[in-house]
N, CA, C and O of each residue as an XYZ file, in Angstrom:
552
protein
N     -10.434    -35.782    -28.660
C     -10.601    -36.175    -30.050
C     -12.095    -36.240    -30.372
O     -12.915    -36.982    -29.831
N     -12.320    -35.341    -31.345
C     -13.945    -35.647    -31.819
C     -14.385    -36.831    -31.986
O     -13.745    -37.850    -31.726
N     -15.177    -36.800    -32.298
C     -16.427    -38.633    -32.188
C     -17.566    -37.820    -33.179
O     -17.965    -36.661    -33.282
N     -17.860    -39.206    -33.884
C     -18.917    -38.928    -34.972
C     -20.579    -39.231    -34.429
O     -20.981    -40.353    -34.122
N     -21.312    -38.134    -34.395
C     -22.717    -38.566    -34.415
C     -23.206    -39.445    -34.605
O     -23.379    -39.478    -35.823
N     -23.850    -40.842    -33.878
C     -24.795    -41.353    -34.263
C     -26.061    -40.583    -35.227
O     -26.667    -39.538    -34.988
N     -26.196    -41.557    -36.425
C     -27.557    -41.342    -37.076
C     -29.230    -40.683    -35.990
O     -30.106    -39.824    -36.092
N     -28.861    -41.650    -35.158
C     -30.242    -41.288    -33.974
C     -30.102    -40.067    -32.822
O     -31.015    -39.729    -32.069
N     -28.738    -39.477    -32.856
C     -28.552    -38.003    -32.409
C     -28.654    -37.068    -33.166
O     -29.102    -36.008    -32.727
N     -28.214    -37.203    -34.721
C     -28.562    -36.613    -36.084
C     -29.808    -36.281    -36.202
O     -30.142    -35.160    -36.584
N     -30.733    -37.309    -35.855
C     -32.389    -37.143    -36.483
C     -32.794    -36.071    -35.409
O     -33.575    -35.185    -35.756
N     -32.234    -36.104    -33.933
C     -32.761    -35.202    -32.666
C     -32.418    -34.128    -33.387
O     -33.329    -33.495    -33.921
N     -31.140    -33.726    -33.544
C     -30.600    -32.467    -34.226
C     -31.854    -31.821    -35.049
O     -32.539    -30.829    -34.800
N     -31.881    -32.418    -35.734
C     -32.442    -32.105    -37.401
C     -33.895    -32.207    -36.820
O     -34.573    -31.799    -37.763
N     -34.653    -32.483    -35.926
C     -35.732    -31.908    -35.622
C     -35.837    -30.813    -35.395
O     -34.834    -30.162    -35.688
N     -37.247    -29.858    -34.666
C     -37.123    -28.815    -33.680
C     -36.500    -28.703    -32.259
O     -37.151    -28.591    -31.220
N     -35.007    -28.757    -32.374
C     -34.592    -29.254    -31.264
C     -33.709    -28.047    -30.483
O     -32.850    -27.263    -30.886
N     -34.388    -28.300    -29.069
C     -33.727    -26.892    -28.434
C     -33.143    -27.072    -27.470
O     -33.587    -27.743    -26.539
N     -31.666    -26.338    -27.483
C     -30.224    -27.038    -26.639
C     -30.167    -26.073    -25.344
O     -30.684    -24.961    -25.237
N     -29.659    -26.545    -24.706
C     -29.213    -26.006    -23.188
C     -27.849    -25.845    -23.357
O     -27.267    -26.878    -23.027
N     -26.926    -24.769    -23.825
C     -26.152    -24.736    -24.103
C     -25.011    -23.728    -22.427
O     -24.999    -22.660    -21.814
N     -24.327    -24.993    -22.473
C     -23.641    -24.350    -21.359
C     -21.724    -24.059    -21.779
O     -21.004    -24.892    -22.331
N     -21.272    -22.576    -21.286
C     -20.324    -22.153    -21.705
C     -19.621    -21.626    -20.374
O     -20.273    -21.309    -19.379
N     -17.837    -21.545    -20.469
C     -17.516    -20.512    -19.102
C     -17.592    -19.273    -19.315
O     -17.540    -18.653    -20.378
N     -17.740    -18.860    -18.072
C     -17.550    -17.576    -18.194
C     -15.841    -16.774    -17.255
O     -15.290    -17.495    -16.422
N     -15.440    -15.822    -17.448
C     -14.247    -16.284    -17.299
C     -13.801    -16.585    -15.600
O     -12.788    -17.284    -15.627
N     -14.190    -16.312    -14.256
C     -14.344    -17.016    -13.351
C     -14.644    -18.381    -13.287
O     -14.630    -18.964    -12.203
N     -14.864    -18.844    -14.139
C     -15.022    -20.714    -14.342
C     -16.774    -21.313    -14.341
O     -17.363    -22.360    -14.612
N     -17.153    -19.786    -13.810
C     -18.998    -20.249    -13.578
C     -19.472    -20.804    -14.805
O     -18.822    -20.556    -15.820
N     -20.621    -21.600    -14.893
C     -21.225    -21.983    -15.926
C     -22.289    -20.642    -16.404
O     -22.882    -19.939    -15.585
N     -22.371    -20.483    -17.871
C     -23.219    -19.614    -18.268
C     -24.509    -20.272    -19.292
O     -24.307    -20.755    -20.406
N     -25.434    -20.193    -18.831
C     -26.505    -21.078    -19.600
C     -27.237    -20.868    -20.478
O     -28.301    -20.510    -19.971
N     -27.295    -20.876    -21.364
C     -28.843    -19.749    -23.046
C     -29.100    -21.803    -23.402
O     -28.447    -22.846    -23.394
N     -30.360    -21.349    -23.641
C     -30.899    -22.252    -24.835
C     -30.905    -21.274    -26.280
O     -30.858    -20.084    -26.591
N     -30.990    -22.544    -26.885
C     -30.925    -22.533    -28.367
C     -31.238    -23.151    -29.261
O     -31.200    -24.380    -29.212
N     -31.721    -22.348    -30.562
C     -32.037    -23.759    -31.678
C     -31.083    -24.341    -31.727
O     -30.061    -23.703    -31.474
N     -30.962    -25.616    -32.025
C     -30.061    -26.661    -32.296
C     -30.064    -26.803    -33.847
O     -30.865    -26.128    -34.495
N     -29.240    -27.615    -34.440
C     -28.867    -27.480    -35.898
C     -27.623    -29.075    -36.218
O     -26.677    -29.371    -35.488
N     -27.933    -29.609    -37.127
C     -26.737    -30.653    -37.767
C     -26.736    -30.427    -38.959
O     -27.644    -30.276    -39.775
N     -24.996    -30.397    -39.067
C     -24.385    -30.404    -40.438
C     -23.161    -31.213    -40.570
O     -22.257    -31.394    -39.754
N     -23.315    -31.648    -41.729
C     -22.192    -32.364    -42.077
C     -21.919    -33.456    -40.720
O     -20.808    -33.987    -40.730
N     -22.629    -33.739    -39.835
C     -22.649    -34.758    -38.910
C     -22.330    -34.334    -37.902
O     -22.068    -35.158    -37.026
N     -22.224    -33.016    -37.611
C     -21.728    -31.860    -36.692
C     -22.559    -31.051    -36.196
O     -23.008    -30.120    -36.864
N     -23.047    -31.362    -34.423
C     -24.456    -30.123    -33.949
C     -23.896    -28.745    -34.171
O     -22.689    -28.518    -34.261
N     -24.589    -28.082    -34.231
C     -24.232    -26.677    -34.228
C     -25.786    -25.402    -33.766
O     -26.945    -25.373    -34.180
N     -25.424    -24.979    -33.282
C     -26.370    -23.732    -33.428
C     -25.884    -22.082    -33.892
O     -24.735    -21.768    -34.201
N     -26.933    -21.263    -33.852
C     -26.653    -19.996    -34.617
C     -26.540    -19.236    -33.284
O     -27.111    -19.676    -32.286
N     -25.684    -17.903    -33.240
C     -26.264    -16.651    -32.619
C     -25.547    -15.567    -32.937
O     -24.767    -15.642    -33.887
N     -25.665    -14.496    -32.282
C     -24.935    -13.463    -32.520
C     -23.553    -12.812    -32.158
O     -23.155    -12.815    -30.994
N     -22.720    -12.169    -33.343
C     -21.620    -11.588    -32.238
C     -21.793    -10.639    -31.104
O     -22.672     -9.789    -30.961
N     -20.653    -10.981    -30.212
C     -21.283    -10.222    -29.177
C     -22.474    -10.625    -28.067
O     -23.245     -9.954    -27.380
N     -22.250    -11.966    -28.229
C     -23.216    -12.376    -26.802
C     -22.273    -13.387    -26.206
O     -21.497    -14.252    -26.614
N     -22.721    -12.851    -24.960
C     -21.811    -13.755    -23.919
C     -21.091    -14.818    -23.955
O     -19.942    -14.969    -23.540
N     -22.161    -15.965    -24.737
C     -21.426    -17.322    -25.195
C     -19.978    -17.334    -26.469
O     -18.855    -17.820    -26.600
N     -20.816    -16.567    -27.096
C     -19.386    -16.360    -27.858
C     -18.460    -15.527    -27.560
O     -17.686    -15.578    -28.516
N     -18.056    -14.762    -26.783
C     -17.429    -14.460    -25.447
C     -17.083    -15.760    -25.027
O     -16.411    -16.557    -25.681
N     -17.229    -15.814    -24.692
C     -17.003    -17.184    -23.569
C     -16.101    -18.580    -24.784
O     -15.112    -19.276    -24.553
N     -16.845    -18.518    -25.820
C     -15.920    -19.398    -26.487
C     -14.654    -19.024    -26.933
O     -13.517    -19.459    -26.756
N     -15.205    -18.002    -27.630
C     -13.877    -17.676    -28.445
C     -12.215    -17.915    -27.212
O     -11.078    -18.295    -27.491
N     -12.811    -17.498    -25.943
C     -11.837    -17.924    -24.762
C     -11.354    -18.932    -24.248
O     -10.222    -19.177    -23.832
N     -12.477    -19.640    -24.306
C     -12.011    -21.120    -23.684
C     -13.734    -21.775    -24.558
O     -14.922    -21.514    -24.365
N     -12.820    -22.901    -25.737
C     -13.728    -23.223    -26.199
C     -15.012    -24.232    -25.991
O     -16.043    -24.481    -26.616
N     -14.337    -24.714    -24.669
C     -15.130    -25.846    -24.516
C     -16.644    -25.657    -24.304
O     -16.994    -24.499    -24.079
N     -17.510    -26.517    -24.336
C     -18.934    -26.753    -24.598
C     -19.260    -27.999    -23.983
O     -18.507    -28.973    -24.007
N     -21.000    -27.957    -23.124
C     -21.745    -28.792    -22.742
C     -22.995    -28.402    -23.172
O     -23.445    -27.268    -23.008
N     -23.930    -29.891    -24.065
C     -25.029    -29.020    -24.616
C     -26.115    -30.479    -24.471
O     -25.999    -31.592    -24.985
N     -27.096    -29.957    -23.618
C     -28.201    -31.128    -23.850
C     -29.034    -30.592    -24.742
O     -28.970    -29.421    -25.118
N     -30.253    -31.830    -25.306
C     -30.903    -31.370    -25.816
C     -31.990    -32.598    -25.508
O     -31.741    -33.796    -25.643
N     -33.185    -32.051    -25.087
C     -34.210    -33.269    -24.619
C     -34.932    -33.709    -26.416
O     -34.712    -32.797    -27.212
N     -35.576    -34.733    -26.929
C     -35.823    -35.383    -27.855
C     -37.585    -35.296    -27.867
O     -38.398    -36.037    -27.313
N     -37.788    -34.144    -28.688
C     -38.891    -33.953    -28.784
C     -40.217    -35.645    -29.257
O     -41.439    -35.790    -29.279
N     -39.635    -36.079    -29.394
C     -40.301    -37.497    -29.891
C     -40.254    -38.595    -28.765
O     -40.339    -39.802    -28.991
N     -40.130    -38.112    -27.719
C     -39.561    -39.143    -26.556
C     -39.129    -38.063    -24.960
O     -37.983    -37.902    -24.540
N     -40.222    -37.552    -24.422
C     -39.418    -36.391    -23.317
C     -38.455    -36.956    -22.369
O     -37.674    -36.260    -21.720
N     -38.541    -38.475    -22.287
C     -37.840    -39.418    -21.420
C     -35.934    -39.353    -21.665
O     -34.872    -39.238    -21.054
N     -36.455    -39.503    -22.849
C     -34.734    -39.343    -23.911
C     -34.327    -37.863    -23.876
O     -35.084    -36.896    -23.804
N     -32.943    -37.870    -23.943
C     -32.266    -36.450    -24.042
C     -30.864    -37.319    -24.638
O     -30.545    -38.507    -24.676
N     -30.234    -36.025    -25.070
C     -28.641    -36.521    -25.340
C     -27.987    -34.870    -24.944
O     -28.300    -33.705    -25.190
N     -26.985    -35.543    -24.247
C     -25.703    -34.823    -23.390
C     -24.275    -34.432    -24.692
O     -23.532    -35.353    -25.031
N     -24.117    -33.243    -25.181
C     -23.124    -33.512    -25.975
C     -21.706    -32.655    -25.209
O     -21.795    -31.697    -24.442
N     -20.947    -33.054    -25.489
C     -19.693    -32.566    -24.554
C     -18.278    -32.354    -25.506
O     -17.712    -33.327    -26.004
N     -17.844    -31.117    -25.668
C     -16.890    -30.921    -26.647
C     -16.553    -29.916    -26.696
O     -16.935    -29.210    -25.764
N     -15.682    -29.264    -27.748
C     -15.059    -28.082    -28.069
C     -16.061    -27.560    -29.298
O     -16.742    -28.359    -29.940
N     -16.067    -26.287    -29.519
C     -17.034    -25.211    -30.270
C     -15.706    -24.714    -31.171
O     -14.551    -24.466    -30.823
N     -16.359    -24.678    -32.458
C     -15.150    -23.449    -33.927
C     -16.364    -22.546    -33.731
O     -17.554    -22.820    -33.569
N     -15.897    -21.720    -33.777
C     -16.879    -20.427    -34.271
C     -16.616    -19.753    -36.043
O     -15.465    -19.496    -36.395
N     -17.718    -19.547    -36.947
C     -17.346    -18.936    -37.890
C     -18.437    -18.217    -38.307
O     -19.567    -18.564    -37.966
N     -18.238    -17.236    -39.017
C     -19.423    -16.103    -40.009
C     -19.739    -17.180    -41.120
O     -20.951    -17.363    -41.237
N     -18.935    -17.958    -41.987
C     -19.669    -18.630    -43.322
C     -20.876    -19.508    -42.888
O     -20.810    -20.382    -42.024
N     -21.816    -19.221    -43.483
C     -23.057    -20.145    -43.835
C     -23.593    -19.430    -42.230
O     -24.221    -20.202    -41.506
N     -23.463    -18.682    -41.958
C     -24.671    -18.548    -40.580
C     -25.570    -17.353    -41.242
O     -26.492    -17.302    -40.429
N     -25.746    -16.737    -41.856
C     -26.405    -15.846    -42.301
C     -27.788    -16.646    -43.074
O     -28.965    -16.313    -42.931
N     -27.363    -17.569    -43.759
C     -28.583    -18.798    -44.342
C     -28.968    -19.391    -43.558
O     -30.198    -19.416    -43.526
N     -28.272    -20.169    -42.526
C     -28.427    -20.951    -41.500
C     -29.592    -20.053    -40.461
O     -30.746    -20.461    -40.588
N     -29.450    -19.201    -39.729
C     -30.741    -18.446    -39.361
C     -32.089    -18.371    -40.014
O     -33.217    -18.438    -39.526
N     -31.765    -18.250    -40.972
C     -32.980    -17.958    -41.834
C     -33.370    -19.764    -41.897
O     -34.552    -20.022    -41.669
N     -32.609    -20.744    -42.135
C     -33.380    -21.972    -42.214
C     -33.871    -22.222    -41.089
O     -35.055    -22.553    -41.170
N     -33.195    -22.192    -39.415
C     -33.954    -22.650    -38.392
C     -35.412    -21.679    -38.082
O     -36.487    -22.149    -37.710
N     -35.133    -20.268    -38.333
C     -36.765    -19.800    -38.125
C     -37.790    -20.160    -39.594
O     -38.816    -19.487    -39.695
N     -37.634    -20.709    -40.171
C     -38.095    -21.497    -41.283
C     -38.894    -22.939    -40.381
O     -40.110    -23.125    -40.339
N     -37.891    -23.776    -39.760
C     -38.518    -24.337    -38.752
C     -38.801    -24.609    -37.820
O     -39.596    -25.498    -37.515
N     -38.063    -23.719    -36.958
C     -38.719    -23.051    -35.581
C     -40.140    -22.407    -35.592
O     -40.974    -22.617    -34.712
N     -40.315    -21.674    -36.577
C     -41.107    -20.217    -36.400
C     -42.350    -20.448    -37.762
O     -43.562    -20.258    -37.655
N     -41.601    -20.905    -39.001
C     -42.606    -20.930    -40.148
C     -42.248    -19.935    -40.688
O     -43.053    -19.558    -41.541
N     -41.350    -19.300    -40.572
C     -41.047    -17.645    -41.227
C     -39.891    -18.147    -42.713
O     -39.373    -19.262    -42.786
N     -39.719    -17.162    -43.638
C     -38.618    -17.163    -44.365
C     -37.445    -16.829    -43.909
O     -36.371    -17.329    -44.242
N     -37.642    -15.906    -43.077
C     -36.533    -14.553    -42.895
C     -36.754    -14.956    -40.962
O     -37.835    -15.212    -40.430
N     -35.179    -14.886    -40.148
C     -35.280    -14.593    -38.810
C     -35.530    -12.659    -38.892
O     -35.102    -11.640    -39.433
N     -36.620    -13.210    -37.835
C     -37.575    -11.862    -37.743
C     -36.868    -10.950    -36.479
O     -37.313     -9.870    -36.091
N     -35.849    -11.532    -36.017
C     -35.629    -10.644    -34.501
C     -33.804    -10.100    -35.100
O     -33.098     -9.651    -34.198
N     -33.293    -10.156    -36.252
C     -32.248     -9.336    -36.177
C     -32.166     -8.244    -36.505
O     -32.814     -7.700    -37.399
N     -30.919     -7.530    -35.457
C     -31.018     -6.564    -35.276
C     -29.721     -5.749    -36.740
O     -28.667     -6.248    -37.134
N     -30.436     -4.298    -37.236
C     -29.321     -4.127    -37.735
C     -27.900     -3.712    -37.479
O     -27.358     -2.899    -36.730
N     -27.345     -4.910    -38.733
C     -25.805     -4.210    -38.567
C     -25.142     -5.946    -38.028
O     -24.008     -6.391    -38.206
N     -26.148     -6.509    -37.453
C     -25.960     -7.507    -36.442
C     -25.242     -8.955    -37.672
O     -25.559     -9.497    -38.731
N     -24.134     -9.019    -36.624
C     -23.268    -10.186    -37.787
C     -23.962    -11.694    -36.824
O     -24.213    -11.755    -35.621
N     -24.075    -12.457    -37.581
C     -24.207    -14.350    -37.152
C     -23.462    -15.059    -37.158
O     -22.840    -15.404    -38.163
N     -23.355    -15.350    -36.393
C     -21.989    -16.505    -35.935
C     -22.904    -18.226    -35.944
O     -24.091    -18.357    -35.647
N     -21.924    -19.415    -36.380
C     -22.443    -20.009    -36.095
C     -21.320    -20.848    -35.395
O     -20.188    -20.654    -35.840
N     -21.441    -21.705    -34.421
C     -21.267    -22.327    -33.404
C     -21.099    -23.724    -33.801
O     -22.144    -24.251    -34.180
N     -19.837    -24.612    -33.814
C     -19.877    -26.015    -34.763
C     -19.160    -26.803    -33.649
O     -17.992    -26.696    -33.274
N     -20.035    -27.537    -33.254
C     -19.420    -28.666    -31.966
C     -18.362    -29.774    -32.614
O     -18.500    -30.141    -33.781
N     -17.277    -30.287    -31.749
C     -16.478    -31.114    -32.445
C     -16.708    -32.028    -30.750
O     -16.093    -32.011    -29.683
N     -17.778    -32.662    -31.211
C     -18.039    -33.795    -30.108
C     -17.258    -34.677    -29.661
O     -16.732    -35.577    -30.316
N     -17.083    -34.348    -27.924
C     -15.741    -35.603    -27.478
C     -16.345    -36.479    -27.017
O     -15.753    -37.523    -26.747
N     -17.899    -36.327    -26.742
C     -18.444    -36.970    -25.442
C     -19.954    -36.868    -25.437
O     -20.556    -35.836    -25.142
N     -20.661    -38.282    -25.867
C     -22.250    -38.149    -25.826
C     -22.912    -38.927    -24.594
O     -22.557    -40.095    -24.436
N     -23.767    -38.421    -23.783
C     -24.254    -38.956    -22.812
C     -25.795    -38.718    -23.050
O     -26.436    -38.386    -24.047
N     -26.065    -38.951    -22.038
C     -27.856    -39.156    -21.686
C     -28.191    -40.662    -21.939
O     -27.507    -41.671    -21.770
N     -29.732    -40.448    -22.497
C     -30.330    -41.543    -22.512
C     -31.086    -41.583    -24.082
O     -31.379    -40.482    -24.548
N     -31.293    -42.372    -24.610
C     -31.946    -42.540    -26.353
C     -33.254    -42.862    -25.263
O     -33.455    -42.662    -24.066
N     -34.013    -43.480    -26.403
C     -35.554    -43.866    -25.883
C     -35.550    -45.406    -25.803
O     -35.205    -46.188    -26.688
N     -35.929    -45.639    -24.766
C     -35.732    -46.650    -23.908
C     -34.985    -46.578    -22.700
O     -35.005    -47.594    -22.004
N     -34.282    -45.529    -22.268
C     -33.080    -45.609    -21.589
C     -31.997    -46.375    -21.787
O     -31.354    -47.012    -20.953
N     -31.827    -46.268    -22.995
C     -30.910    -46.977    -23.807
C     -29.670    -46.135    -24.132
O     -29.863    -44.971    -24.483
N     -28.385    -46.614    -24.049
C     -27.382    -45.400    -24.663
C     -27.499    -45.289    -26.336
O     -27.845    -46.206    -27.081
N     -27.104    -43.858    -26.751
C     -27.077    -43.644    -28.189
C     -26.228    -44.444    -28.479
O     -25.126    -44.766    -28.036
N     -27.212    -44.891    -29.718
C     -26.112    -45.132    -30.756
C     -26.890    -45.264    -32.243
O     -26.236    -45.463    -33.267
């Protein structure tokens, strides 16, 4: 059953925040990409493309493990643990906003043509790590 974001995992999100996103692959191995990170609607998410491994890997077995260390605190990280929706709506804008603040650009500068965006919407079962202090989120 999903679980709602703390406000203080929200603000990590909504920084420049870059995830360790771990997926199966279909032998059960873990497959690892970082990624911009992204919150919406109280929901992490990141962008990528069709046709890469991870989404492979989800569309199969959806589950998801995704840290992300807390640029404001290197001590702090948060552990998110859940199931992934995959969809085309709003990832085409959504790119273009994280290299906006990833990068400083208007436009993501590395797609390729023809190339569709997927975006990636966590339905969080499970937050771990540490907030700042070594404190649990909340």
């Amino acid at each position: 059953m999903a679980i709602a974001l703390p406000q203080s995992v929200q603000k990590v999100l909504a920084d420049k925040a870059y995830g360790h996103v771990i997926t199966f692959n279909p032998s059960g191995s873990p497959q690892l990409t970082m990624v911009w990170m992204d919150v919406e609607n109280g929901k992490a998410q990141f962008n990528t493309a069709d046709g890469r491994i991870k989404v492979r890997n989800l569309r199969r077995d959806p589950r998801i493990i995704v840290s992300i260390q807390n640029r404001d605190d290197p001590q702090s990280y948060v552990c998110l643990t859940g199931r992934a929706t995959l969809t085309e709506q709003g990832a085409d804008a959504n790119i273009d906003k994280l290299a906006k603040r990833f990068l400083g650009m208007d436009k993501y500068p590395w797609r390729a043509p023809g190339e569709k965006r997927i975006l990636a919407v966590i339905d969080t079962e499970k937050i771990g790590g540490f907030a700042p202090g070594m404190k649990p989120w909340a």
